[in-house]
mmCIF file of the N, C-alpha and C atoms, coordinates in Angstrom:
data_MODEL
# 
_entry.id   MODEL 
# 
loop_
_atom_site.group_PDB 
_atom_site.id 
_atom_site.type_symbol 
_atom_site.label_atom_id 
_atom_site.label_alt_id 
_atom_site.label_comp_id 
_atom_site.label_asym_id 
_atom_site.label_entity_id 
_atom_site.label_seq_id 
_atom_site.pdbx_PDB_ins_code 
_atom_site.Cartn_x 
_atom_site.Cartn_y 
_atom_site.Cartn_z 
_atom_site.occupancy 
_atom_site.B_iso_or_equiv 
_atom_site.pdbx_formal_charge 
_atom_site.auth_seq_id 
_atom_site.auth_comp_id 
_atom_site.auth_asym_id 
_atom_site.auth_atom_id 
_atom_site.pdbx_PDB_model_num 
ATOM 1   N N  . UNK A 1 1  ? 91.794  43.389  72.570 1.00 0.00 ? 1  UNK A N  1 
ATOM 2   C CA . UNK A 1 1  ? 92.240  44.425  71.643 1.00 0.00 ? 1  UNK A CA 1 
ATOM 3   C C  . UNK A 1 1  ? 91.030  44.891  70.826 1.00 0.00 ? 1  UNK A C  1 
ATOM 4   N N  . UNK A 1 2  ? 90.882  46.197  70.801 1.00 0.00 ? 2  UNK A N  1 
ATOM 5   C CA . UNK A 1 2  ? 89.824  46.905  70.136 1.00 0.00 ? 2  UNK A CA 1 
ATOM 6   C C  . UNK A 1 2  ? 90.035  46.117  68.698 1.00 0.00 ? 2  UNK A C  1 
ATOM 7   N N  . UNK A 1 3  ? 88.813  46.274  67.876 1.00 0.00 ? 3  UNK A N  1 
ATOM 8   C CA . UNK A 1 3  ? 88.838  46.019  66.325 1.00 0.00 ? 3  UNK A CA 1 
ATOM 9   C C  . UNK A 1 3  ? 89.698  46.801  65.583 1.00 0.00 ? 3  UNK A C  1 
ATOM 10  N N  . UNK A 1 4  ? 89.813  48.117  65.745 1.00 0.00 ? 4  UNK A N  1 
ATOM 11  C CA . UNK A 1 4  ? 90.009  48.867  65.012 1.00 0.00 ? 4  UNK A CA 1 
ATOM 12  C C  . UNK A 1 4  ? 91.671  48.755  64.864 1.00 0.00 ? 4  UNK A C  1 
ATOM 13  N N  . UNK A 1 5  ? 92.311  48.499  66.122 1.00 0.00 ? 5  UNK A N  1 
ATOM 14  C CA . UNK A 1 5  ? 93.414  48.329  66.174 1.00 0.00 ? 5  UNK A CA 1 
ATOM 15  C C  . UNK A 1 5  ? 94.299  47.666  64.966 1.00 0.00 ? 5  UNK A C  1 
ATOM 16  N N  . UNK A 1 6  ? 93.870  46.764  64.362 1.00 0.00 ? 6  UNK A N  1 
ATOM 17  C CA . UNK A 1 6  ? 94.820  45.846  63.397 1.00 0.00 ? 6  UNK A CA 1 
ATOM 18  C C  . UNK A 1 6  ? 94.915  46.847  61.763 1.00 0.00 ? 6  UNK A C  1 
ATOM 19  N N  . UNK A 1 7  ? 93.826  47.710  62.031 1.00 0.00 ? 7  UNK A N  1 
ATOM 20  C CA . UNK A 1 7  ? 93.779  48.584  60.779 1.00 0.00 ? 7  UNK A CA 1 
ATOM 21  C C  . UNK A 1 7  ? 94.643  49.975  61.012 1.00 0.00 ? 7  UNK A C  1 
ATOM 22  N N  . UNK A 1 8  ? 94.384  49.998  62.442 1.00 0.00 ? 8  UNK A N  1 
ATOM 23  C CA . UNK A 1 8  ? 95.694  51.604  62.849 1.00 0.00 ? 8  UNK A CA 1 
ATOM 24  C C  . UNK A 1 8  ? 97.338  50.806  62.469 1.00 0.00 ? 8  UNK A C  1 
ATOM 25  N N  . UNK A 1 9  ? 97.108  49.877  62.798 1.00 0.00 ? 9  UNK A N  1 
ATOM 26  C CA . UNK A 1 9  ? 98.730  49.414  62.831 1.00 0.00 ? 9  UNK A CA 1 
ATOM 27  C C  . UNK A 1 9  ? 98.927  49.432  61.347 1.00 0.00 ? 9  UNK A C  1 
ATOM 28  N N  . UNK A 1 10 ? 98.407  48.930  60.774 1.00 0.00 ? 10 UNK A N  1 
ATOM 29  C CA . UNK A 1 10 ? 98.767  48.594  59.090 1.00 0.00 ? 10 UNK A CA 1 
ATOM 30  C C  . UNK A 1 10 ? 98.679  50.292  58.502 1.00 0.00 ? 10 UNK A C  1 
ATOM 31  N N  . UNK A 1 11 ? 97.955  50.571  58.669 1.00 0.00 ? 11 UNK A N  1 
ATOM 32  C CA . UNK A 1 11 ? 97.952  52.498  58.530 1.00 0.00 ? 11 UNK A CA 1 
ATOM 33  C C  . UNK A 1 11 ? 99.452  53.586  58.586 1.00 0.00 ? 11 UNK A C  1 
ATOM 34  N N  . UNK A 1 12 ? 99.779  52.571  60.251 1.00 0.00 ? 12 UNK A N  1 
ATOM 35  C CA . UNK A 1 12 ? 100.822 53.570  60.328 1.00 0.00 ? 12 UNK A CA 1 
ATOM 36  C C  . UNK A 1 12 ? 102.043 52.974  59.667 1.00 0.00 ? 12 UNK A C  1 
ATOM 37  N N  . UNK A 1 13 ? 101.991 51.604  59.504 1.00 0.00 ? 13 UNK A N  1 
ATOM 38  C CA . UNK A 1 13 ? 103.340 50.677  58.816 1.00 0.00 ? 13 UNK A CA 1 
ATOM 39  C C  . UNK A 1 13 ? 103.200 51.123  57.328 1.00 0.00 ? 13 UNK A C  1 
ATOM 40  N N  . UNK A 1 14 ? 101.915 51.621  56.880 1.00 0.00 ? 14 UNK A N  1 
ATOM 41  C CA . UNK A 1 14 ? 102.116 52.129  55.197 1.00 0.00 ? 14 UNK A CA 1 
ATOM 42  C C  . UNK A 1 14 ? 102.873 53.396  55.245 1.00 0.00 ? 14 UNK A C  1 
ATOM 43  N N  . UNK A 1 15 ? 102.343 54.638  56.383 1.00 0.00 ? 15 UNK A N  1 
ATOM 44  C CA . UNK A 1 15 ? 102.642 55.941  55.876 1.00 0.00 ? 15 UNK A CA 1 
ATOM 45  C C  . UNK A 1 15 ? 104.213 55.509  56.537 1.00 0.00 ? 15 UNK A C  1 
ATOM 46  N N  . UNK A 1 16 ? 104.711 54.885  57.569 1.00 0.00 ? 16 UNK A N  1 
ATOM 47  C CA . UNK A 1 16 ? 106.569 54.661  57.582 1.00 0.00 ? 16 UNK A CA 1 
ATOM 48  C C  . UNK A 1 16 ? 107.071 54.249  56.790 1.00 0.00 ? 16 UNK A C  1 
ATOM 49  N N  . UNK A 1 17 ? 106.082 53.452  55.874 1.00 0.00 ? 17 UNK A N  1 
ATOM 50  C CA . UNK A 1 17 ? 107.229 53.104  54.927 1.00 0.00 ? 17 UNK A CA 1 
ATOM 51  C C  . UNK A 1 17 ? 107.340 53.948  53.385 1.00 0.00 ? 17 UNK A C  1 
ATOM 52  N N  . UNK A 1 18 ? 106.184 54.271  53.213 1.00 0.00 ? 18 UNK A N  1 
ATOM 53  C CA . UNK A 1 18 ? 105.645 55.257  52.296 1.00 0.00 ? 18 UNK A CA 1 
ATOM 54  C C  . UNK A 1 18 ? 106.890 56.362  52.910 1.00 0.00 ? 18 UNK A C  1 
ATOM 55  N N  . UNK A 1 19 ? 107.160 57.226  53.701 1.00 0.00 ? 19 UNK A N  1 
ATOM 56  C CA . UNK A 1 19 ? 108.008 58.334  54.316 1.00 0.00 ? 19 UNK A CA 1 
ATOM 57  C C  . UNK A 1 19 ? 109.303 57.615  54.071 1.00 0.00 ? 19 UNK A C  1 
ATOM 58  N N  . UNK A 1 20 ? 110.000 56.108  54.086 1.00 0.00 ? 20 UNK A N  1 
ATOM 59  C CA . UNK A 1 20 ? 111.168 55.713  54.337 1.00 0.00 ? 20 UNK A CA 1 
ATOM 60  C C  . UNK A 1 20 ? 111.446 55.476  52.945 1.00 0.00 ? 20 UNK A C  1 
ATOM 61  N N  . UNK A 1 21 ? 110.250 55.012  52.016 1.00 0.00 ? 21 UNK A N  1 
ATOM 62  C CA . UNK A 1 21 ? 110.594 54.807  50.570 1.00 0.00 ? 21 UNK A CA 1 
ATOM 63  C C  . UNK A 1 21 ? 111.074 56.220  49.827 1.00 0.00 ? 21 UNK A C  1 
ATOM 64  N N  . UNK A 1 22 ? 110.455 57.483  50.355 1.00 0.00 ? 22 UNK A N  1 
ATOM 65  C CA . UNK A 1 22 ? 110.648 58.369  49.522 1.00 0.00 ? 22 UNK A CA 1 
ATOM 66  C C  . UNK A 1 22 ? 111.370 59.253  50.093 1.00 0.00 ? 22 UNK A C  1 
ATOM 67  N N  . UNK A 1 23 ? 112.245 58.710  50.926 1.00 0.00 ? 23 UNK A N  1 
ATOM 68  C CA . UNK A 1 23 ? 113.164 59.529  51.675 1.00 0.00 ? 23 UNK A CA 1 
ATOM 69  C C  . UNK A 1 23 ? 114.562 58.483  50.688 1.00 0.00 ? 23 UNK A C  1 
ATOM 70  N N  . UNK A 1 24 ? 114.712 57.597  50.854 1.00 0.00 ? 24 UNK A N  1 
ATOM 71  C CA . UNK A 1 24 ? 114.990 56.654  50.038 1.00 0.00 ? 24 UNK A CA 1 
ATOM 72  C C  . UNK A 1 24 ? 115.721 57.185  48.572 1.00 0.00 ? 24 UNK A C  1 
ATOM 73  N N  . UNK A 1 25 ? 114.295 56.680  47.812 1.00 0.00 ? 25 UNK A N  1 
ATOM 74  C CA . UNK A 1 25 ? 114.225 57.305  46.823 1.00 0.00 ? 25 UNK A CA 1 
ATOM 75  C C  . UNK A 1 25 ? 114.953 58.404  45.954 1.00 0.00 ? 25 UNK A C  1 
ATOM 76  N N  . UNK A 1 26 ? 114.697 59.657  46.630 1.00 0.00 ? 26 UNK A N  1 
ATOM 77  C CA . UNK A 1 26 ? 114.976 61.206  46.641 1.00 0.00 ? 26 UNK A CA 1 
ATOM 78  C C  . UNK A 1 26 ? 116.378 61.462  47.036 1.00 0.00 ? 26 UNK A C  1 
ATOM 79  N N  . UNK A 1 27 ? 116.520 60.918  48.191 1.00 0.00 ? 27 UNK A N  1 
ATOM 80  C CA . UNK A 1 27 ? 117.703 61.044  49.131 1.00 0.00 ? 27 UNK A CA 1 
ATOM 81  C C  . UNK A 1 27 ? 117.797 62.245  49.776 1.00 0.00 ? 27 UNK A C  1 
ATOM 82  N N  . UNK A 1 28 ? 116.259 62.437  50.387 1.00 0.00 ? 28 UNK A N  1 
ATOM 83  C CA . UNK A 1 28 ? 116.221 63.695  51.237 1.00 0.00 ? 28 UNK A CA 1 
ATOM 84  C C  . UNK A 1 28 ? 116.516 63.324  52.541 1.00 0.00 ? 28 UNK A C  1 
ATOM 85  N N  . UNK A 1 29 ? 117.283 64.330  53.084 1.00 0.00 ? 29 UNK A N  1 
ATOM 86  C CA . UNK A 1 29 ? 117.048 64.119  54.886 1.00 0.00 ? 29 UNK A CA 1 
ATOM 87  C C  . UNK A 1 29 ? 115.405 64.061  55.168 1.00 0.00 ? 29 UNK A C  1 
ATOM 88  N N  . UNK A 1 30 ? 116.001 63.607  56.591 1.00 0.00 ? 30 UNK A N  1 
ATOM 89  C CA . UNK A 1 30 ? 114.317 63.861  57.502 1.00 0.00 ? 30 UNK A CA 1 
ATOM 90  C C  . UNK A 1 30 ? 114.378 65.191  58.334 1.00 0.00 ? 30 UNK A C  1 
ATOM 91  N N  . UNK A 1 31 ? 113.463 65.320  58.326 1.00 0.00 ? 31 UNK A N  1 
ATOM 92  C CA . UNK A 1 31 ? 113.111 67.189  58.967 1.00 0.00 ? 31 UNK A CA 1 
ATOM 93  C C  . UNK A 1 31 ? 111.857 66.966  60.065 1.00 0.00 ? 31 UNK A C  1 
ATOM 94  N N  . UNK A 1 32 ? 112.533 67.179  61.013 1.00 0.00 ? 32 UNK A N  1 
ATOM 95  C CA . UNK A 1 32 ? 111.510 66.550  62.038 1.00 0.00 ? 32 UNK A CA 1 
ATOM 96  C C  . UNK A 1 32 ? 110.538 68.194  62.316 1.00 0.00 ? 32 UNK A C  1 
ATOM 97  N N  . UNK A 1 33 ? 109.393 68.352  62.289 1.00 0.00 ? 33 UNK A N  1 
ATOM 98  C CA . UNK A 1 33 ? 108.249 69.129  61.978 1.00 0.00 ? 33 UNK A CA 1 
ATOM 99  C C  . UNK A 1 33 ? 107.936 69.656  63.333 1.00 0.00 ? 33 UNK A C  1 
ATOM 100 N N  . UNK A 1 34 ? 108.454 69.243  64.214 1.00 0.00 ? 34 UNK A N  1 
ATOM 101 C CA . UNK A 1 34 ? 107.992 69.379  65.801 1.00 0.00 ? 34 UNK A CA 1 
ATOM 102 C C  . UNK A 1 34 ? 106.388 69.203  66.543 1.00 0.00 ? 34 UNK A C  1 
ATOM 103 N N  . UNK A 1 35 ? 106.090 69.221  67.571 1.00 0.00 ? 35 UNK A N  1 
ATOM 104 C CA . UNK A 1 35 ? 105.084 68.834  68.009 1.00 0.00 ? 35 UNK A CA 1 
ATOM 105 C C  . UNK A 1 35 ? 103.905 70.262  67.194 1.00 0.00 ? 35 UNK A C  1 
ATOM 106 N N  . UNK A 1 36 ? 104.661 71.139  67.886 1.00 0.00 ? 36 UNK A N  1 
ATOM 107 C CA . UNK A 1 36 ? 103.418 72.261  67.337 1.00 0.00 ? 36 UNK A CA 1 
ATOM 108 C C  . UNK A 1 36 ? 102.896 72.002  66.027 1.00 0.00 ? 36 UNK A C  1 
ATOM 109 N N  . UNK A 1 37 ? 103.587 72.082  65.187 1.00 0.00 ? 37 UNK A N  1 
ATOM 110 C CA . UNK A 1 37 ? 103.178 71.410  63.789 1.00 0.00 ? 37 UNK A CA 1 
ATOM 111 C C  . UNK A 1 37 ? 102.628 70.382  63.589 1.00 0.00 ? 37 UNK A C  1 
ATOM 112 N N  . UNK A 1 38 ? 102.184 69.403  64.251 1.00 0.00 ? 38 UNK A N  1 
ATOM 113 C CA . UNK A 1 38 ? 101.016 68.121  64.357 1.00 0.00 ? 38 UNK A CA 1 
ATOM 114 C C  . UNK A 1 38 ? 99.657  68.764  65.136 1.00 0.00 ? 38 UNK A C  1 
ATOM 115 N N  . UNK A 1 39 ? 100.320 69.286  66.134 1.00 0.00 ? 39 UNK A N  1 
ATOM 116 C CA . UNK A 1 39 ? 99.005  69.650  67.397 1.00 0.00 ? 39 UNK A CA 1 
ATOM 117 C C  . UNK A 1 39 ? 98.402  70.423  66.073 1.00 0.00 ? 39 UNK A C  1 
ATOM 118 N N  . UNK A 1 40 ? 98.922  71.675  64.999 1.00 0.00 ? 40 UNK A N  1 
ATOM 119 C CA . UNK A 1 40 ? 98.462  72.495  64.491 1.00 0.00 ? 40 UNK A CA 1 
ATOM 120 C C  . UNK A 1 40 ? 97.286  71.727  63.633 1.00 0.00 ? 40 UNK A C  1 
ATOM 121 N N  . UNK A 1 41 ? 97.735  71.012  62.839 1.00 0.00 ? 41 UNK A N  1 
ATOM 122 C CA . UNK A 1 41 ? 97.168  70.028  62.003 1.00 0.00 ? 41 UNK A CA 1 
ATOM 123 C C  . UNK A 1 41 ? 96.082  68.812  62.562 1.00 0.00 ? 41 UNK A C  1 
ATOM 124 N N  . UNK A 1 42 ? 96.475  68.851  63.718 1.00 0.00 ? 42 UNK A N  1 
ATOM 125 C CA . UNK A 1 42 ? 95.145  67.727  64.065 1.00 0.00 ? 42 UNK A CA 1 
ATOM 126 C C  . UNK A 1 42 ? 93.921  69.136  64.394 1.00 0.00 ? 42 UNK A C  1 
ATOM 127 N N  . UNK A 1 43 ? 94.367  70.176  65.235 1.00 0.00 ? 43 UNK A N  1 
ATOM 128 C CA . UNK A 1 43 ? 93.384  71.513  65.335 1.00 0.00 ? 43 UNK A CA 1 
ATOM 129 C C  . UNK A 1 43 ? 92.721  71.475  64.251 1.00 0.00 ? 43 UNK A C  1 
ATOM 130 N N  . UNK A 1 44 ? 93.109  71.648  62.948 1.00 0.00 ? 44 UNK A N  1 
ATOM 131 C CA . UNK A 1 44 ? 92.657  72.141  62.332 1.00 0.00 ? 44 UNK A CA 1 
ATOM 132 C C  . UNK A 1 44 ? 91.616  70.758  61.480 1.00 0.00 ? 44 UNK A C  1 
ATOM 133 N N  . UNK A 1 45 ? 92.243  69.502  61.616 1.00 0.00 ? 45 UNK A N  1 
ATOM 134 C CA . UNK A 1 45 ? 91.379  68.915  61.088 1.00 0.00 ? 45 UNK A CA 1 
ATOM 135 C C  . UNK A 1 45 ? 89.913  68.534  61.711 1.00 0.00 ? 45 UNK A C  1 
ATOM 136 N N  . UNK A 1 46 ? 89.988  68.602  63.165 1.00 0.00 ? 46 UNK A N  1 
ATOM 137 C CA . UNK A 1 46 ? 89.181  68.978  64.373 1.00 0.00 ? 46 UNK A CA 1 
ATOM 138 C C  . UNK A 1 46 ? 88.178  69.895  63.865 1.00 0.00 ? 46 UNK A C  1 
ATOM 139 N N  . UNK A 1 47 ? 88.450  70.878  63.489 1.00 0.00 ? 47 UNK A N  1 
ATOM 140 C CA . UNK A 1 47 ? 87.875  71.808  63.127 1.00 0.00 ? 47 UNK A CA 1 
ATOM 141 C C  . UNK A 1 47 ? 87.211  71.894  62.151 1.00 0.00 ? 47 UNK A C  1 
ATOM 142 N N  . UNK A 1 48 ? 87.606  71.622  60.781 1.00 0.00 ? 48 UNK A N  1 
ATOM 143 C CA . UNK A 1 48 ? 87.346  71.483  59.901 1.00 0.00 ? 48 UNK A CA 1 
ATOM 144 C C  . UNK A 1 48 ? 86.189  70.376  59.969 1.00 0.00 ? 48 UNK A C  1 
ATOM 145 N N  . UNK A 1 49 ? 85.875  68.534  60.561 1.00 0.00 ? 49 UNK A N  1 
ATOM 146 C CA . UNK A 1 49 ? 85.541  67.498  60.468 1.00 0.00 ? 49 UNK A CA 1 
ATOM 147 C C  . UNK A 1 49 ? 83.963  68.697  61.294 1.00 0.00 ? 49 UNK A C  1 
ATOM 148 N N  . UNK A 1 50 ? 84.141  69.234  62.566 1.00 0.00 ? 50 UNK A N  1 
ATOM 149 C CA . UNK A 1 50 ? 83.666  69.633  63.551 1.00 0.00 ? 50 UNK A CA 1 
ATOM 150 C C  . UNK A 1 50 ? 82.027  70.532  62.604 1.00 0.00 ? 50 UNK A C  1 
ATOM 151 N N  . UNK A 1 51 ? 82.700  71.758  61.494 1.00 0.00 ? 51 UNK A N  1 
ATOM 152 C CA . UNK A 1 51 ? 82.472  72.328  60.622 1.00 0.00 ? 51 UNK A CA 1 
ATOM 153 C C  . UNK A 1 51 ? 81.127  71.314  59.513 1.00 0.00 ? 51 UNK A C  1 
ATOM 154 N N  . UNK A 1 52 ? 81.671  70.458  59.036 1.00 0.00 ? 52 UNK A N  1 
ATOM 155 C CA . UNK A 1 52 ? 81.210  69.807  58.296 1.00 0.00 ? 52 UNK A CA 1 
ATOM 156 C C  . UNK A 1 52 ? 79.854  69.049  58.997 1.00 0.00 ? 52 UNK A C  1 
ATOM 157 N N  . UNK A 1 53 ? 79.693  68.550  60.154 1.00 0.00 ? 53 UNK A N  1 
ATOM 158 C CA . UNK A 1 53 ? 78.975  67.656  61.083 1.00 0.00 ? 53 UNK A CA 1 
ATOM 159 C C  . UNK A 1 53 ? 77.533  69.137  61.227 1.00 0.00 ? 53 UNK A C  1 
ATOM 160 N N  . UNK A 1 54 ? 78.485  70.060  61.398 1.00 0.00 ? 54 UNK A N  1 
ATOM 161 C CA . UNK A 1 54 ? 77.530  71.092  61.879 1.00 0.00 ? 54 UNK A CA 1 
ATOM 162 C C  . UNK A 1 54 ? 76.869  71.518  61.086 1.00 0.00 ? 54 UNK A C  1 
ATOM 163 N N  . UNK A 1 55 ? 77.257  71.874  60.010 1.00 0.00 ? 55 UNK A N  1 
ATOM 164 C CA . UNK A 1 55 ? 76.588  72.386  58.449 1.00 0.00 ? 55 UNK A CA 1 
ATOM 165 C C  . UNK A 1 55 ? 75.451  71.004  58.058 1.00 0.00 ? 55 UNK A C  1 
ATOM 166 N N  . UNK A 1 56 ? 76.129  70.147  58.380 1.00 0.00 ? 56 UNK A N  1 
ATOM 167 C CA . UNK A 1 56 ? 74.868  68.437  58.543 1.00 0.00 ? 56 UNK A CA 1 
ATOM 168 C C  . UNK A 1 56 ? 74.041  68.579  58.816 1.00 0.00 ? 56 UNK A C  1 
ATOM 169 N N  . UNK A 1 57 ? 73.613  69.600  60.335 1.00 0.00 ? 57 UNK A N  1 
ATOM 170 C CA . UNK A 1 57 ? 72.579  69.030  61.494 1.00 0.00 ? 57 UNK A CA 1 
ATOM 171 C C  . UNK A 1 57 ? 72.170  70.745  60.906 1.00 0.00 ? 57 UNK A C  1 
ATOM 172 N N  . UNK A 1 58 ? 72.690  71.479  60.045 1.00 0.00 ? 58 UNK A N  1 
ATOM 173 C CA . UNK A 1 58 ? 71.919  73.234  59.841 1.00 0.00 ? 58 UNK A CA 1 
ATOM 174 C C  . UNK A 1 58 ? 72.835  73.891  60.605 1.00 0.00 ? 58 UNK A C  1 
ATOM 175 N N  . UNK A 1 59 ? 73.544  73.706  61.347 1.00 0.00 ? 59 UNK A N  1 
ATOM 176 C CA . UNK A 1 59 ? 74.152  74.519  62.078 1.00 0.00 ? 59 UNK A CA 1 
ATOM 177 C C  . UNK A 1 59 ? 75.320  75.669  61.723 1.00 0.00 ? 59 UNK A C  1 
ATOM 178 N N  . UNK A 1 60 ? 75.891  76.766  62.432 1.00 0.00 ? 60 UNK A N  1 
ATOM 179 C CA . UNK A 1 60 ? 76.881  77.198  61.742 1.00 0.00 ? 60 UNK A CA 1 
ATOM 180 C C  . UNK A 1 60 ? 77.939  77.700  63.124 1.00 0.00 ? 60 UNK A C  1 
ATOM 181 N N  . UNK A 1 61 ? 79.467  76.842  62.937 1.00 0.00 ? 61 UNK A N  1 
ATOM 182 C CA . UNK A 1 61 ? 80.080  76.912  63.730 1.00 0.00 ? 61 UNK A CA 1 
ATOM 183 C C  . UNK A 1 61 ? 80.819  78.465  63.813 1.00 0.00 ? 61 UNK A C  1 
ATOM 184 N N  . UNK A 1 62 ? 81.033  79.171  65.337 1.00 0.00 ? 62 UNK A N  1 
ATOM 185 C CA . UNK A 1 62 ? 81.455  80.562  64.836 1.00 0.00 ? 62 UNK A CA 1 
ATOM 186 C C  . UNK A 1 62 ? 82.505  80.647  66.257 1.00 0.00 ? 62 UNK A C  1 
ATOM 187 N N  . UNK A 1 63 ? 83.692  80.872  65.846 1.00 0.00 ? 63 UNK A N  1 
ATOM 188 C CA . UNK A 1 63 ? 84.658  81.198  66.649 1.00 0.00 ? 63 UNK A CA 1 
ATOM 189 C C  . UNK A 1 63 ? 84.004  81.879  67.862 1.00 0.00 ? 63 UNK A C  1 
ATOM 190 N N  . UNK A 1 64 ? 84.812  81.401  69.158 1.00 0.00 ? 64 UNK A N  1 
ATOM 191 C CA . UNK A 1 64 ? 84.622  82.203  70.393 1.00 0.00 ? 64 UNK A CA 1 
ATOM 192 C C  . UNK A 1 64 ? 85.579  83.355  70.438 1.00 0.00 ? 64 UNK A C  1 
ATOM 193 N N  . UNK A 1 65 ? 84.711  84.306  71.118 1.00 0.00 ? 65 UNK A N  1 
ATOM 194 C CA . UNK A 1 65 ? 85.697  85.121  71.278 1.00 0.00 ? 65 UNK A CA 1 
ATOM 195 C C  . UNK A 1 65 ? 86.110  85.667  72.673 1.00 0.00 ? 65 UNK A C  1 
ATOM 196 N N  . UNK A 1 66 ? 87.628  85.603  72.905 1.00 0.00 ? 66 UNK A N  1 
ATOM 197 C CA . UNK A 1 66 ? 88.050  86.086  74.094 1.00 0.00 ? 66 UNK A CA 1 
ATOM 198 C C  . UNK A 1 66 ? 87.485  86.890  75.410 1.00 0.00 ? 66 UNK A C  1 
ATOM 199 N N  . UNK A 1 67 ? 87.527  86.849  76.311 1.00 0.00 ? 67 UNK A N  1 
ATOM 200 C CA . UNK A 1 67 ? 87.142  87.395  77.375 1.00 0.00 ? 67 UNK A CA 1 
ATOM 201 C C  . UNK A 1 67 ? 87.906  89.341  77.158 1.00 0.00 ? 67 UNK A C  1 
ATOM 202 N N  . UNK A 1 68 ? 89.512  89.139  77.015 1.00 0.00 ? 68 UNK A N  1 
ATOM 203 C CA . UNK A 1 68 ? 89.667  90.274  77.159 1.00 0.00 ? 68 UNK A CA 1 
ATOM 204 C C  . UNK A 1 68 ? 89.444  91.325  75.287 1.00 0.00 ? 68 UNK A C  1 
ATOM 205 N N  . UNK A 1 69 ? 89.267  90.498  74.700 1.00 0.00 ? 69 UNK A N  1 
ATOM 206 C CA . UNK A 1 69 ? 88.781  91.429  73.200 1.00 0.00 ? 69 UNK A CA 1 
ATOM 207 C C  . UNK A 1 69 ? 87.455  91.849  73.522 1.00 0.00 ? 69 UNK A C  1 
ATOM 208 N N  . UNK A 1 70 ? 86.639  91.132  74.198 1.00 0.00 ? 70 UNK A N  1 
ATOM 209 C CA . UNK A 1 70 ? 85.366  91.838  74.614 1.00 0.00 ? 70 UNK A CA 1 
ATOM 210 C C  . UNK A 1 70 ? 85.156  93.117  75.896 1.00 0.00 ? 70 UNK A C  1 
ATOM 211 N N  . UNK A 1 71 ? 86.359  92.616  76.621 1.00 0.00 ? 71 UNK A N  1 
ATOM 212 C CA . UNK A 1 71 ? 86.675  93.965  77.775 1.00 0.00 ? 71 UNK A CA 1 
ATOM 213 C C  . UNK A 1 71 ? 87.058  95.337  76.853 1.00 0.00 ? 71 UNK A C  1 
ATOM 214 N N  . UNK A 1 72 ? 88.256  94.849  75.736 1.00 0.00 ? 72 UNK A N  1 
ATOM 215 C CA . UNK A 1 72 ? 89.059  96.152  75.358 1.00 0.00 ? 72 UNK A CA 1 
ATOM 216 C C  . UNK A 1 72 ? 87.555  97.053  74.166 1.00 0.00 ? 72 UNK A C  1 
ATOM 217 N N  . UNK A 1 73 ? 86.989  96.349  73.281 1.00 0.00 ? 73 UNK A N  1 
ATOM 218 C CA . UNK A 1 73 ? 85.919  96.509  73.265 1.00 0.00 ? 73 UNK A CA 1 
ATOM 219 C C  . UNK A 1 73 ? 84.171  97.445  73.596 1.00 0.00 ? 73 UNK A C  1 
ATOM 220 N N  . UNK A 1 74 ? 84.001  96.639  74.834 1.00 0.00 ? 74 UNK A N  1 
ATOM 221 C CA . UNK A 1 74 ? 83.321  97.419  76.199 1.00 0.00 ? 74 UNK A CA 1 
ATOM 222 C C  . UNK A 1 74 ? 84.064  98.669  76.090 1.00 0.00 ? 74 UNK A C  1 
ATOM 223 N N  . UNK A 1 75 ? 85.215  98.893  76.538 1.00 0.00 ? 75 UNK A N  1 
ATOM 224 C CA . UNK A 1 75 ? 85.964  99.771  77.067 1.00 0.00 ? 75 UNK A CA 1 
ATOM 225 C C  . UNK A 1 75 ? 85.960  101.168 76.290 1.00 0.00 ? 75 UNK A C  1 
ATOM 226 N N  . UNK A 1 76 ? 86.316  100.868 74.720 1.00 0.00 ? 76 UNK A N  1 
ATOM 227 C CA . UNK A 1 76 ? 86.752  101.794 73.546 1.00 0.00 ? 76 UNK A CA 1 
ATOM 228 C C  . UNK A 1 76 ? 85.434  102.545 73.170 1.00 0.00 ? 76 UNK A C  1 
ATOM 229 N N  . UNK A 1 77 ? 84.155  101.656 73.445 1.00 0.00 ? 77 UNK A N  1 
ATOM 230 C CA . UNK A 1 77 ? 83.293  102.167 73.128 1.00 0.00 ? 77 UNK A CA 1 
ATOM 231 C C  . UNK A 1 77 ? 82.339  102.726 74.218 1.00 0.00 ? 77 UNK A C  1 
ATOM 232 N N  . UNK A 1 78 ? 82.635  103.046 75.270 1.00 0.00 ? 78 UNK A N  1 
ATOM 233 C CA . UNK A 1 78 ? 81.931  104.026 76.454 1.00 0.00 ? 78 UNK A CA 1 
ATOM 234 C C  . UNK A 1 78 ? 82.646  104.009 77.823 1.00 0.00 ? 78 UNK A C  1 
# 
């Protein structure tokens, strides 16, 4: 078993119970957020962590841009 492992487990047993205490608590339902809404949030922290590393080394991260925004583009202008 990796090292890191005994610290993911205790991680995720705080934020379940942390979520079960204050669901608890409150006496809110649970509202399940769906996948897109995680994928969105790990993107963006991806991004963000990605951002920061780069600005480190001088760098400056800059969105790609599409194949067809550069056709319509080409196109509009000759």
């Amino acid at each position: 078993m990796p090292q890191w492992c005994p610290n993911a487990i205790t991680a995720t047993a705080h934020k379940i119970a942390r979520a079960f205490y204050s669901r608890l608590k409150n006496g809110s339902e649970y509202v399940d957020q769906g996948q897109d809404y995680y994928e969105q949030q790990y993107r963006n922290r991806v991004t963000k962590n990605l951002k920061k590393r780069a600005a480190a080394m001088g760098f400056d991260l800059v969105p790609k841009v599409e194949n067809e925004e550069v056709l319509c583009l080409a196109s509009a202008m000759g």
